[in-house]
PDB file of N, CA, C and O in Angstrom, chain B, residues numbered from 101:
ATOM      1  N   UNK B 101     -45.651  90.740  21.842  1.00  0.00           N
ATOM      2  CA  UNK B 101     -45.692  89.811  20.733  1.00  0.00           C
ATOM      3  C   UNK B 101     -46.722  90.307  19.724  1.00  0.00           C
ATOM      4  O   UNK B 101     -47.899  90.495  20.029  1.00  0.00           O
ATOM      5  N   UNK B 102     -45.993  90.599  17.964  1.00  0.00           N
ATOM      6  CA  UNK B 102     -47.071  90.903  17.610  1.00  0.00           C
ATOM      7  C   UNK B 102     -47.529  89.412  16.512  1.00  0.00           C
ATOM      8  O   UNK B 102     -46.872  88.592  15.871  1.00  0.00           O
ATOM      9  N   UNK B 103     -49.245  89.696  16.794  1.00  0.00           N
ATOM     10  CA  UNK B 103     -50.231  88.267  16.316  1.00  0.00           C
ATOM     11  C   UNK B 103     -50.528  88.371  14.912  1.00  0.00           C
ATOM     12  O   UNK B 103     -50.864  89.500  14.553  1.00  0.00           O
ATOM     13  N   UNK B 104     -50.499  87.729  14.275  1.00  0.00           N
ATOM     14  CA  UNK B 104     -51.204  88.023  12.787  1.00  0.00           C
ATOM     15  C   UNK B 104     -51.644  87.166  12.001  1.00  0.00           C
ATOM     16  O   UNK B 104     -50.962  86.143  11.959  1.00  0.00           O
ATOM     17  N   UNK B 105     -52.606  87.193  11.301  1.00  0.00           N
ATOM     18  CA  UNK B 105     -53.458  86.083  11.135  1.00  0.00           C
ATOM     19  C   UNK B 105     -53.113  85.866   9.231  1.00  0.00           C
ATOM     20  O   UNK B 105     -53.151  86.641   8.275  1.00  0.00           O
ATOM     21  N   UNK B 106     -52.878  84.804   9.351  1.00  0.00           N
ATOM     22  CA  UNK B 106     -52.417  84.641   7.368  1.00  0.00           C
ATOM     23  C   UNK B 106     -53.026  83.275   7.036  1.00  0.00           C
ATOM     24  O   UNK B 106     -53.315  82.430   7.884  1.00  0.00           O
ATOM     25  N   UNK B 107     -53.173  83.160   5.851  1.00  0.00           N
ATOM     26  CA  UNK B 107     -53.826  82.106   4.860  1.00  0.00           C
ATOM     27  C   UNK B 107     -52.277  81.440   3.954  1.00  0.00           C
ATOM     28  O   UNK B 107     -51.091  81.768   3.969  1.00  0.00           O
ATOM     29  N   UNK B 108     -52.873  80.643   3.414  1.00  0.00           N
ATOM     30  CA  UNK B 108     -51.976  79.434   2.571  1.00  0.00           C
ATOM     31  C   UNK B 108     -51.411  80.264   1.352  1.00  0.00           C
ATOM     32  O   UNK B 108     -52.203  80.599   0.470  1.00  0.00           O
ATOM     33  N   UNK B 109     -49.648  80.725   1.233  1.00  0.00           N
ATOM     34  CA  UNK B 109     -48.920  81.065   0.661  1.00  0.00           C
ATOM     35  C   UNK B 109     -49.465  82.645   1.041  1.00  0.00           C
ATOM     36  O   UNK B 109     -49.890  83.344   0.122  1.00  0.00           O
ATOM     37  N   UNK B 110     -49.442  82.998   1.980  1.00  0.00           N
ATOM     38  CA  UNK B 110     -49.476  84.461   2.409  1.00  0.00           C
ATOM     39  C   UNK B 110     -47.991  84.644   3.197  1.00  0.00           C
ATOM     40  O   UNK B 110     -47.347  83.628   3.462  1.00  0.00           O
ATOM     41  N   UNK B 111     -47.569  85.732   3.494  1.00  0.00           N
ATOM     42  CA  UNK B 111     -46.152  85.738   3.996  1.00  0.00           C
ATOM     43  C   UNK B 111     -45.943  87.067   5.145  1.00  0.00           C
ATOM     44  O   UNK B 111     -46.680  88.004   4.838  1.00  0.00           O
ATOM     45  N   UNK B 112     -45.325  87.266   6.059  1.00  0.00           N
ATOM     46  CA  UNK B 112     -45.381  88.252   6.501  1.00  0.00           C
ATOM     47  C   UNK B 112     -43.023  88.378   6.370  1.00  0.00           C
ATOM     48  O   UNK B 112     -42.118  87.554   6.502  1.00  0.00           O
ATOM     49  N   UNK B 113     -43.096  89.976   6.038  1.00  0.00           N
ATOM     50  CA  UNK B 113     -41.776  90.118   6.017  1.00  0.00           C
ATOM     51  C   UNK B 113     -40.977  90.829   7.396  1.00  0.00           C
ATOM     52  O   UNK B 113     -41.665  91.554   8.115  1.00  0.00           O
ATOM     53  N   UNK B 114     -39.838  90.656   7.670  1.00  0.00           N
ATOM     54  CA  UNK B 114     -39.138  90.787   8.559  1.00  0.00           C
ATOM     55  C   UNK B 114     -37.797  91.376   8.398  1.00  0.00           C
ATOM     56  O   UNK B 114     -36.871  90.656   8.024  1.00  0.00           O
ATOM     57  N   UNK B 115     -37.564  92.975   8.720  1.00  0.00           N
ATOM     58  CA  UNK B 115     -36.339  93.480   8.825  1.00  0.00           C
ATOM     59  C   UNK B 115     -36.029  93.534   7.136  1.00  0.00           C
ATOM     60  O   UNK B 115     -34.876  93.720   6.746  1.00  0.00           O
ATOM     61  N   UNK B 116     -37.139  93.359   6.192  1.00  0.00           N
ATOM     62  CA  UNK B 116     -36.185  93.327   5.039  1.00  0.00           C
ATOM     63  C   UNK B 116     -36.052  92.286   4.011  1.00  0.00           C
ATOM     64  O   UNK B 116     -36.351  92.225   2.818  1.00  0.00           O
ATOM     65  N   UNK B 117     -35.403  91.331   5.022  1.00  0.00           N
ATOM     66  CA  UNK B 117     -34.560  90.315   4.586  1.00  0.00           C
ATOM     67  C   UNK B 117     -34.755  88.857   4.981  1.00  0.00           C
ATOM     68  O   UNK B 117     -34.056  87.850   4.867  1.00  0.00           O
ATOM     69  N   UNK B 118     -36.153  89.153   5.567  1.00  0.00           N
ATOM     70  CA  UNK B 118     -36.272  87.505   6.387  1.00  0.00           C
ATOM     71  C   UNK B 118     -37.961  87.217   5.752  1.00  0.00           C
ATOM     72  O   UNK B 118     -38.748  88.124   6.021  1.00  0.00           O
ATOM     73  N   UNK B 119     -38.405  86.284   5.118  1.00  0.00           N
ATOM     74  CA  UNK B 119     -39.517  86.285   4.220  1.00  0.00           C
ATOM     75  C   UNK B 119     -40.376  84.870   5.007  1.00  0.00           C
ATOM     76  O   UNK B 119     -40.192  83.705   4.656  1.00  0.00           O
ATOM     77  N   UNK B 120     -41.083  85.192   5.838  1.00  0.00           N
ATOM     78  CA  UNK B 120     -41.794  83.804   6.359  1.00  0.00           C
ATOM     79  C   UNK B 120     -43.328  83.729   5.749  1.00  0.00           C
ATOM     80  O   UNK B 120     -44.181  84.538   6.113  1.00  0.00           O
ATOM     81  N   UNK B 121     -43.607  82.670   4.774  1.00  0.00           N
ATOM     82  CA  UNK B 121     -44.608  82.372   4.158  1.00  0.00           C
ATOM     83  C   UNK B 121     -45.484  80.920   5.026  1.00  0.00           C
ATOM     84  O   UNK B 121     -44.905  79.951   5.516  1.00  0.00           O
ATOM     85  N   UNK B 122     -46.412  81.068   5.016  1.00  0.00           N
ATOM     86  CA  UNK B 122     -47.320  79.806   5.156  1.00  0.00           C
ATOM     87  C   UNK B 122     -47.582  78.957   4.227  1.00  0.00           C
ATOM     88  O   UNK B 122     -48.432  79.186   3.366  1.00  0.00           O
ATOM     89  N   UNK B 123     -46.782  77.704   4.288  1.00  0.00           N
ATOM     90  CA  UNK B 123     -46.605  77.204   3.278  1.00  0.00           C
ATOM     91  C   UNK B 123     -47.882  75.858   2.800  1.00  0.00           C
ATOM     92  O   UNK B 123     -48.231  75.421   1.704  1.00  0.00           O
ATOM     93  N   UNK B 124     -48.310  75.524   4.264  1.00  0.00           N
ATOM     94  CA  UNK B 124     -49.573  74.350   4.506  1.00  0.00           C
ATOM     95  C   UNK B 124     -49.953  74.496   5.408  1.00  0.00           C
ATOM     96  O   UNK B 124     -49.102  74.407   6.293  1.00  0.00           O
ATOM     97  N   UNK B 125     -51.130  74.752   5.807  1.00  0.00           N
ATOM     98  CA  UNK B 125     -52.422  74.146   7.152  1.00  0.00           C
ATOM     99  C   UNK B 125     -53.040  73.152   6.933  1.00  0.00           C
ATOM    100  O   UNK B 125     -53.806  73.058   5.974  1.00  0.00           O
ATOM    101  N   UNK B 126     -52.738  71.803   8.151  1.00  0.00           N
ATOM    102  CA  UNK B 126     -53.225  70.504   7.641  1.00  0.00           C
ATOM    103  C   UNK B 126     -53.931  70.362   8.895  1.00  0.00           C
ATOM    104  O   UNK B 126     -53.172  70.110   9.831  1.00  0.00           O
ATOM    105  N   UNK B 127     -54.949  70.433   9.145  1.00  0.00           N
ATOM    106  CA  UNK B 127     -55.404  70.300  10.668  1.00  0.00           C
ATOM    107  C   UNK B 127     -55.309  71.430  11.943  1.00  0.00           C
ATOM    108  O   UNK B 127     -55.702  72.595  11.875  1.00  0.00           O
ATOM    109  N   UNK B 128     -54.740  70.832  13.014  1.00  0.00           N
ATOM    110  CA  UNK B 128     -53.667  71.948  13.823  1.00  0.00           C
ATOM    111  C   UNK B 128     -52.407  71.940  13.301  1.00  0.00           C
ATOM    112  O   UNK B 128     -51.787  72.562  14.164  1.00  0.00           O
ATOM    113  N   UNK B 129     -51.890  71.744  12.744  1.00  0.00           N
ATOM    114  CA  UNK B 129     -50.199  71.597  12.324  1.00  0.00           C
ATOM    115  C   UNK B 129     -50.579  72.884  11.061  1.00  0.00           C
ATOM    116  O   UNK B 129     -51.557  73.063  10.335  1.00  0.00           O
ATOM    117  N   UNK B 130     -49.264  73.619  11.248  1.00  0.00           N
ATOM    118  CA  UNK B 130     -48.816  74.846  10.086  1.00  0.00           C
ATOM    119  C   UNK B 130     -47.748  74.767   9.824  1.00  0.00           C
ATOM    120  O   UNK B 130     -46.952  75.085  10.707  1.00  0.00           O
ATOM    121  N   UNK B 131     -47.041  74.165   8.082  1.00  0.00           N
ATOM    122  CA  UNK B 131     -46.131  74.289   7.904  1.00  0.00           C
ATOM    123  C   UNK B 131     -45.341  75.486   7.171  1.00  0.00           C
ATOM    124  O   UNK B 131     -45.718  75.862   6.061  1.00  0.00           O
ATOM    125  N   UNK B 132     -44.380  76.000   7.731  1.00  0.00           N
ATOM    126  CA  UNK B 132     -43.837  77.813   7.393  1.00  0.00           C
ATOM    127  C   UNK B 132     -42.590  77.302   6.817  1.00  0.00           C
ATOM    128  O   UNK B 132     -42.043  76.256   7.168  1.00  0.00           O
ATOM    129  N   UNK B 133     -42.090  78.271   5.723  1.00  0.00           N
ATOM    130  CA  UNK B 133     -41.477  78.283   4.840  1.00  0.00           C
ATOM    131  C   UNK B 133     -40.513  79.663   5.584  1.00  0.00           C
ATOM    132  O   UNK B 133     -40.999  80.659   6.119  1.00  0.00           O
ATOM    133  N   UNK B 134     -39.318  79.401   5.445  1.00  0.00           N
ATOM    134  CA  UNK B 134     -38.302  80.713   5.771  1.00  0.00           C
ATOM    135  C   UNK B 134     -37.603  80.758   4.631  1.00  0.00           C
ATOM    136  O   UNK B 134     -37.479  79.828   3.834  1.00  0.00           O
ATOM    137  N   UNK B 135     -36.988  82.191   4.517  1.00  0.00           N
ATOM    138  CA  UNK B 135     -36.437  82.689   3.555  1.00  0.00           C
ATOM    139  C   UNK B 135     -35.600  83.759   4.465  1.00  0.00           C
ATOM    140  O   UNK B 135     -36.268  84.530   5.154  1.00  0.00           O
ATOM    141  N   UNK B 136     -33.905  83.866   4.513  1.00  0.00           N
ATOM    142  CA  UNK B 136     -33.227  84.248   4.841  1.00  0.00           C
ATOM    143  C   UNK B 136     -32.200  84.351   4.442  1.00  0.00           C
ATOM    144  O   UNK B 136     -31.942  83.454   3.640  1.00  0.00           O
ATOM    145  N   UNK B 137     -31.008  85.394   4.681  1.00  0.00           N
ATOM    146  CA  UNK B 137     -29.879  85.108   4.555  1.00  0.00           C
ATOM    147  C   UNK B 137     -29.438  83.853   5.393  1.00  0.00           C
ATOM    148  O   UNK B 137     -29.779  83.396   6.484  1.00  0.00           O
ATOM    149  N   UNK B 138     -28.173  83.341   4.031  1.00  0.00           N
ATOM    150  CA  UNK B 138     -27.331  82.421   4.755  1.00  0.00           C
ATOM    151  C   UNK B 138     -27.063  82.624   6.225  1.00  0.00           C
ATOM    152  O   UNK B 138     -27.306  81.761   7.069  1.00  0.00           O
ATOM    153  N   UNK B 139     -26.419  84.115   6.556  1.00  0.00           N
ATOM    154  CA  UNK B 139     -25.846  83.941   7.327  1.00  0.00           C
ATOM    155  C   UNK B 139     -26.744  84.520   8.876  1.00  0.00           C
ATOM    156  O   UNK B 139     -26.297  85.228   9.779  1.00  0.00           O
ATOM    157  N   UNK B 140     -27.819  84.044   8.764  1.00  0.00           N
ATOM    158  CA  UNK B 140     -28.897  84.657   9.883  1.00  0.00           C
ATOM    159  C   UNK B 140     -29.609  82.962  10.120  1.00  0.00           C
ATOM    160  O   UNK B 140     -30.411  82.312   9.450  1.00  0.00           O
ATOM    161  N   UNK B 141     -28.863  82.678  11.406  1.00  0.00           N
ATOM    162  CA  UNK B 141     -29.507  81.094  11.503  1.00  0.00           C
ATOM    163  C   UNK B 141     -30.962  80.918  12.091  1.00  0.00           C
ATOM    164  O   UNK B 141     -31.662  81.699  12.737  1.00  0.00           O
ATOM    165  N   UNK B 142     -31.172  79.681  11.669  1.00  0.00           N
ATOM    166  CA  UNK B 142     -33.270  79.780  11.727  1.00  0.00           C
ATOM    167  C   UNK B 142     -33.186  78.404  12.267  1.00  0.00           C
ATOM    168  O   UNK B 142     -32.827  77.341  11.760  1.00  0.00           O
ATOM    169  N   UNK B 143     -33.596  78.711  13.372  1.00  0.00           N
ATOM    170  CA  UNK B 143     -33.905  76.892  13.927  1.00  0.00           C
ATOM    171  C   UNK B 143     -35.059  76.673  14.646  1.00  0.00           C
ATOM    172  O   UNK B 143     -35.509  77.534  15.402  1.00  0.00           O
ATOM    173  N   UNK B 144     -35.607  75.544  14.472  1.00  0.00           N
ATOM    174  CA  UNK B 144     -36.780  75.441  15.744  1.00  0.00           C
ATOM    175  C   UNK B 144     -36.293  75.897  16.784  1.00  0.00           C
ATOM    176  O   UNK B 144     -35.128  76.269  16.921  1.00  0.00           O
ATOM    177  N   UNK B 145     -37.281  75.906  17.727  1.00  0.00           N
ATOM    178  CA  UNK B 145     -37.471  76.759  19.115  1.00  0.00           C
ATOM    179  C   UNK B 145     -36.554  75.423  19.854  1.00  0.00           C
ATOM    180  O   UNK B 145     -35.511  75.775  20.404  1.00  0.00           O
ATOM    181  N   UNK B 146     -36.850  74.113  19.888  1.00  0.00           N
ATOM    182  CA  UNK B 146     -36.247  73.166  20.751  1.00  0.00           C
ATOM    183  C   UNK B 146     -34.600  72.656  20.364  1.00  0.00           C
ATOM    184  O   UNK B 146     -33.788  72.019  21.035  1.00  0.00           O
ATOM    185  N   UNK B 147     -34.515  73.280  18.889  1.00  0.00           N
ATOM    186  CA  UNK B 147     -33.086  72.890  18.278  1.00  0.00           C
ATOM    187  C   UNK B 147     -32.365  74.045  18.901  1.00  0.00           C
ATOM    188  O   UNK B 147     -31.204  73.873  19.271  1.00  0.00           O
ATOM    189  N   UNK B 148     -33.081  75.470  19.083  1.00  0.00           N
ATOM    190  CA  UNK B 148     -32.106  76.622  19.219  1.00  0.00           C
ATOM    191  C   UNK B 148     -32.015  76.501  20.893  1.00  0.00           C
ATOM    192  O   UNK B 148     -31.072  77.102  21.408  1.00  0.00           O
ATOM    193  N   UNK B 149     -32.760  75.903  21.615  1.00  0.00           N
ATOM    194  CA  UNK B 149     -32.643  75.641  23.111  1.00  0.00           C
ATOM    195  C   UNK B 149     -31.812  74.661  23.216  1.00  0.00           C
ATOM    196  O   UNK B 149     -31.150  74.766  24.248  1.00  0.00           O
ATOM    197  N   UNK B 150     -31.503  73.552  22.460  1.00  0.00           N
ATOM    198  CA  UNK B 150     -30.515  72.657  23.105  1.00  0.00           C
ATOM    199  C   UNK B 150     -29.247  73.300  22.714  1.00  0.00           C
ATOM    200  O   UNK B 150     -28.386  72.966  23.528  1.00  0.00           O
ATOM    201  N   UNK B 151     -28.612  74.348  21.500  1.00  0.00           N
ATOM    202  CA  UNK B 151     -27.621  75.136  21.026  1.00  0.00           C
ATOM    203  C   UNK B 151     -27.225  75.783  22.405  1.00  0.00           C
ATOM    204  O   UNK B 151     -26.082  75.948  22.831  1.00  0.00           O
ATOM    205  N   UNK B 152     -28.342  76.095  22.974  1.00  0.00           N
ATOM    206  CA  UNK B 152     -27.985  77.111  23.902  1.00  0.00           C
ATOM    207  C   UNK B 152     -27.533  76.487  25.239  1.00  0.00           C
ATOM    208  O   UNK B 152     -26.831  77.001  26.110  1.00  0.00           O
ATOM    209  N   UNK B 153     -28.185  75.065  25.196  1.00  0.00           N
ATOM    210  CA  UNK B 153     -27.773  74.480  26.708  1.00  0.00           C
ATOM    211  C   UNK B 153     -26.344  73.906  26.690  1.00  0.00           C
ATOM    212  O   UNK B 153     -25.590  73.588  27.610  1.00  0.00           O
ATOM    213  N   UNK B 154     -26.174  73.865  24.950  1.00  0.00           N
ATOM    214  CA  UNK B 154     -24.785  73.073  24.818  1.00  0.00           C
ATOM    215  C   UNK B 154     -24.015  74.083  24.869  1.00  0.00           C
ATOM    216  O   UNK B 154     -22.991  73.549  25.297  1.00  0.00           O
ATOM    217  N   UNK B 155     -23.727  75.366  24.715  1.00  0.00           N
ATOM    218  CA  UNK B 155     -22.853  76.599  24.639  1.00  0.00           C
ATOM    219  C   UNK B 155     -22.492  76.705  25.902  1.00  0.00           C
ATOM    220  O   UNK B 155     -21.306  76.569  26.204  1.00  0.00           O
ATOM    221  N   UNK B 156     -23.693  77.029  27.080  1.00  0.00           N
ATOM    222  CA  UNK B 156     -23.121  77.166  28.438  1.00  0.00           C
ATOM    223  C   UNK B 156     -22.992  76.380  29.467  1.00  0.00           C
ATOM    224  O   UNK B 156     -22.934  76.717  30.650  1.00  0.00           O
ATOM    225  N   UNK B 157     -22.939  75.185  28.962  1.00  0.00           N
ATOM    226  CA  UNK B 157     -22.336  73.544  29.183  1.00  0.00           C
ATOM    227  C   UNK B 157     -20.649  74.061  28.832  1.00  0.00           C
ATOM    228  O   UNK B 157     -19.916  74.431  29.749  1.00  0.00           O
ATOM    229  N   UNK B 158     -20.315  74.031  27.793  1.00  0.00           N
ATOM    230  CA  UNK B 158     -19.389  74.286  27.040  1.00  0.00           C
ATOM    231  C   UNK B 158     -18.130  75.447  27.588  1.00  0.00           C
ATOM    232  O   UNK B 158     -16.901  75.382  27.559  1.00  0.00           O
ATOM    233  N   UNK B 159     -18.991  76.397  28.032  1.00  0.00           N
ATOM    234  CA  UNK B 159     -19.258  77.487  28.377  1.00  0.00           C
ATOM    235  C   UNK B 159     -18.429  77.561  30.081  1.00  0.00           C
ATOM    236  O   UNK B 159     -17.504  78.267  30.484  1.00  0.00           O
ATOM    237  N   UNK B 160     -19.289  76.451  30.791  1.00  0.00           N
ATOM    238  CA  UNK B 160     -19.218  76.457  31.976  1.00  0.00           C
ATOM    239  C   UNK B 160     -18.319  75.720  32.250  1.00  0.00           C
ATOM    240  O   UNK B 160     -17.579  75.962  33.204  1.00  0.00           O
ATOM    241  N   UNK B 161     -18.141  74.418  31.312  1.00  0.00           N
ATOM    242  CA  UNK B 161     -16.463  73.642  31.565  1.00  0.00           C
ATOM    243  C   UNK B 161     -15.255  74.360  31.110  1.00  0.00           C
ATOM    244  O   UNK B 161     -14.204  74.013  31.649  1.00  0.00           O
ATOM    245  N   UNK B 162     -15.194  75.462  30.061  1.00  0.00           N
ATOM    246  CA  UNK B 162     -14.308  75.794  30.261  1.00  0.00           C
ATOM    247  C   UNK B 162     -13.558  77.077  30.626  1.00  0.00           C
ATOM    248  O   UNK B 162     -12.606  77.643  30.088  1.00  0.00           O
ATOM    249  N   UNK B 163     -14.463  77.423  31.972  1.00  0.00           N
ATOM    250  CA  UNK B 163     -14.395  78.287  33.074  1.00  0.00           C
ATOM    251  C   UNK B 163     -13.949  77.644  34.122  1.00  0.00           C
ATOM    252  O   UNK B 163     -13.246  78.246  34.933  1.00  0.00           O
ATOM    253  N   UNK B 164     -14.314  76.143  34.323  1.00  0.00           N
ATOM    254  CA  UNK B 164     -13.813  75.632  35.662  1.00  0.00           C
ATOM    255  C   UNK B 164     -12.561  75.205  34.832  1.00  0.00           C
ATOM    256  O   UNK B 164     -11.566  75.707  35.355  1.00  0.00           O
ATOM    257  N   UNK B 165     -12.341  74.691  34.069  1.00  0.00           N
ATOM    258  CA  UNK B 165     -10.824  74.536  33.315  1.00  0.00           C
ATOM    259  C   UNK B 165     -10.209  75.050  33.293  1.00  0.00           C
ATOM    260  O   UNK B 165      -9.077  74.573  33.221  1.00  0.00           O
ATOM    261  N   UNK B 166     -10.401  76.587  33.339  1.00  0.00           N
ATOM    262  CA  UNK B 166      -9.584  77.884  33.294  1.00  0.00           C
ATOM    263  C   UNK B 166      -8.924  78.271  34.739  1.00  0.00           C
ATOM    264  O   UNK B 166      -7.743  78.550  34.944  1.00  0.00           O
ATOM    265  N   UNK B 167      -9.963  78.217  35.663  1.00  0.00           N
ATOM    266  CA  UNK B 167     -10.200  78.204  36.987  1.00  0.00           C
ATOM    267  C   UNK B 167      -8.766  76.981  37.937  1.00  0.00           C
ATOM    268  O   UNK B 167      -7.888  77.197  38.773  1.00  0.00           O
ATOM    269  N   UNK B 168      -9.161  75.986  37.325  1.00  0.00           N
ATOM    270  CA  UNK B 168      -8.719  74.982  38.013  1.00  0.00           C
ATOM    271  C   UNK B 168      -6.982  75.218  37.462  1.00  0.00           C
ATOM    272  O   UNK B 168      -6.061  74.988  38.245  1.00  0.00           O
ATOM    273  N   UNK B 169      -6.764  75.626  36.250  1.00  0.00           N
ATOM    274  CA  UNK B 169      -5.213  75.876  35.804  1.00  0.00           C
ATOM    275  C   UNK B 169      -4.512  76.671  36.353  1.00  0.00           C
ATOM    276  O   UNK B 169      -3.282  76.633  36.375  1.00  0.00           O
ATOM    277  N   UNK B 170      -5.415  77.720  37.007  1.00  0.00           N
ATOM    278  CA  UNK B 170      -5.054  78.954  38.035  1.00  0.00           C
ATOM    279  C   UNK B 170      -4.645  78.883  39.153  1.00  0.00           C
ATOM    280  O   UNK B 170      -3.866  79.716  39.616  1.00  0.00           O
ATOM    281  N   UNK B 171      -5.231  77.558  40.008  1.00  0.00           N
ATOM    282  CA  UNK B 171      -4.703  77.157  41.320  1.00  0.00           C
ATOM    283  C   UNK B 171      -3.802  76.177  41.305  1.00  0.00           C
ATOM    284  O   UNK B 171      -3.540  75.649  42.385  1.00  0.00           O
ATOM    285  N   UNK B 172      -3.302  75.834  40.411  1.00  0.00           N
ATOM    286  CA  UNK B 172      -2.155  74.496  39.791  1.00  0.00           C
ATOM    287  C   UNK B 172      -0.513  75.692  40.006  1.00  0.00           C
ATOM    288  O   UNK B 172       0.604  75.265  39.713  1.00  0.00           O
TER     289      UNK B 172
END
């Protein structure tokens, strides 16, 4: 993991094309600003974990669905 230490409207860039600025430090809380292509999705850490629990939920029913049509 690399660490890096930035101040209010400082930015570190990514691949190019991905622009993450520090947008407020209010206390402990840091609010970051993204800048990306449309088509490169940006989600919190707990939004992109439930994406993921719902995919192989999703994922996993319709393997036993597949499964279960096979022995029919």
């Amino acid at each position: 993991m690399l660490v890096l230490s930035r101040k209010k409207n400082e930015s570190i860039v990514i691949n190019n094309d991905i622009t993450i600025v520090v947008v407020e430090i209010r206390g402990d809380k840091v609010r970051l600003g993204v800048e990306a292509p449309k088509e490169v999705p940006v989600h919190r850490r707990e939004v992109f974990d439930a994406i993921r629990r719902n995919e192989m939920t999703t994922s996993d029913k319709a393997d036993a669905d597949n499964n279960g049509a096979a022995d029919a």
